[in-house]
C-alpha positions in Angstrom: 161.4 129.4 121.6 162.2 126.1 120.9 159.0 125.2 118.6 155.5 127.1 117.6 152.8 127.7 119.0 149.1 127.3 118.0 148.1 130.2 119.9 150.9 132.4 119.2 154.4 132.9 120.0 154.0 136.6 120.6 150.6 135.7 123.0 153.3 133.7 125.2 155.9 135.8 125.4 153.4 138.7 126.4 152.5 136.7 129.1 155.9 135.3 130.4 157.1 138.9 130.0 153.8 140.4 132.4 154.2 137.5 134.7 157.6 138.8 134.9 156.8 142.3 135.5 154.0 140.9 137.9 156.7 139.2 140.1 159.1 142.4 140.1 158.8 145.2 142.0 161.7 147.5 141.0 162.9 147.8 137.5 160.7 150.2 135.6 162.1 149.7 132.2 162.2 146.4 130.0 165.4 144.9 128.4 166.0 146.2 125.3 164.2 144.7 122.1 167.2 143.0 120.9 167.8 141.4 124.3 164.4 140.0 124.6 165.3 138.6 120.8 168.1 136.8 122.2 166.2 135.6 125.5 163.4 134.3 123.7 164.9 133.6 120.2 162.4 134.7 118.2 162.7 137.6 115.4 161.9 141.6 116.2 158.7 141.6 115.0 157.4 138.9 117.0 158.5 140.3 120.3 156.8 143.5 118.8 153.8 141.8 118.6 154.7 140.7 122.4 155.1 144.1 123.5 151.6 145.9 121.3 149.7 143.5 123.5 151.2 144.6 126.6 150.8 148.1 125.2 147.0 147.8 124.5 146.4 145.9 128.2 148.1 149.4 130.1 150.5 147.4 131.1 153.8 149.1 129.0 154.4 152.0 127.7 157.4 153.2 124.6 159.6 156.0 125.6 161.1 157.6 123.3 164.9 157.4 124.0 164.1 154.9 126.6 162.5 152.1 125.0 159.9 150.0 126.7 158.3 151.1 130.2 156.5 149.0 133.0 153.5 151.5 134.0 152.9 150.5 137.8 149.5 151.0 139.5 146.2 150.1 137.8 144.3 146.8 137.0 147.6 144.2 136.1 144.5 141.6 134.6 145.0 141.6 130.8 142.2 143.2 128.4 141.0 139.3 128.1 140.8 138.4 131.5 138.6 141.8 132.4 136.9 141.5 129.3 135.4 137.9 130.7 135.0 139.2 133.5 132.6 141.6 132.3 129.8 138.5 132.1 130.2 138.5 136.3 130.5 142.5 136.8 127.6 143.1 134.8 125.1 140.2 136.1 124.9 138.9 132.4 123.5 135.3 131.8 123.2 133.1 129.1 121.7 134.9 125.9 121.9 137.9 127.4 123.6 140.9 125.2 127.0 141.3 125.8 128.4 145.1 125.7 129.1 146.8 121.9 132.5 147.3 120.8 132.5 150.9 121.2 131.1 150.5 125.1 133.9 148.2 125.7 136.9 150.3 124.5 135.6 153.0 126.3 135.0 150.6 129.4 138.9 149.5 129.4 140.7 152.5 127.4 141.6 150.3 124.4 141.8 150.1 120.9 138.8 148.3 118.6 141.6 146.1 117.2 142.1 145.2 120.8 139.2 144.7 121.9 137.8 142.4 118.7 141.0 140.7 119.4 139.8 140.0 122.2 136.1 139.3 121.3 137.1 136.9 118.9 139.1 134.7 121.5 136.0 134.8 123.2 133.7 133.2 120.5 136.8 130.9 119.7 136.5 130.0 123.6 132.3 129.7 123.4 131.9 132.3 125.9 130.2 134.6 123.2 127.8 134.2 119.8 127.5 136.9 117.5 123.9 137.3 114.9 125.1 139.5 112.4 122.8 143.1 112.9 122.1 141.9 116.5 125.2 142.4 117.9 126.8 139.5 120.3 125.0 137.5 123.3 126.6 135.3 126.0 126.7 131.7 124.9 128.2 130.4 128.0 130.0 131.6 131.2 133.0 131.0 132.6 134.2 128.7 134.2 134.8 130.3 137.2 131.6 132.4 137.0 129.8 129.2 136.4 126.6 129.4 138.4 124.3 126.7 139.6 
């Protein structure tokens, strides 16, 4: 990685490594940590960080004796992408309330610290507002739920 990012160098490397596991069809395991060190340059930790946000979207798994594993089937979108989503799915407009933390990781199967990851990239994006003791309300839609 030849210089930082803003966002994150682990938040890019999860997504070059799903858009790789996106593109392939065989190939059930990952390289091994220290490859994906070498292949990206970064230190352990970071692609540690890559892989706990693959881990929390369902789309790897650890194995024990193994290392990393893709888990096929299932929704490939990450935990942000169906977590904007949920604005369409659920009808929601503009100062509407936006599901509770506890709804959502039940919704999608994942962690709170995923999911207020998640929230929190949302109100940095202006897609949510939170009023403390009211819980969070949609501040805008998306782009590509934009309606007229």
């Amino acid at each position: 990685m030849p210089e930082a990012s803003p966002r994150g160098t682990y938040l890019i490397i999860a997504e070059t490594l799903r858009s790789e596991i996106q593109a392939k069809q065989g190939g059930d395991t990952l390289p091994s940590e220290a490859d994906l060190m070498d292949s990206h340059g970064v230190s352990r930790n970071t692609i540690r960080r890559a892989l706990k946000v693959l881990e929390a979207d369902g789309v790897v798994e650890s194995a024990p004796g193994i290392g990393w594993r893709v888990i096929r089937g299932g929704d490939r979108r990450s935990l942000a992408e169906r977590m904007t989503d949920v604005i369409q799915e659920d009808s929601l407009s503009v100062g509407d309330t936006y599901p509770s933390e506890a709804k959502l990781c039940e919704r999608f199967g994942a962690s709170r610290t995923a999911v207020r990851r998640v929230l929190a990239q949302m109100e940095g994006n202006g897609l949510l507002a939170t009023v403390h003791g009211k819980g969070r309300t949609v501040r805008a839609l998306p782009a590509s739920t934009a309606r007229p």
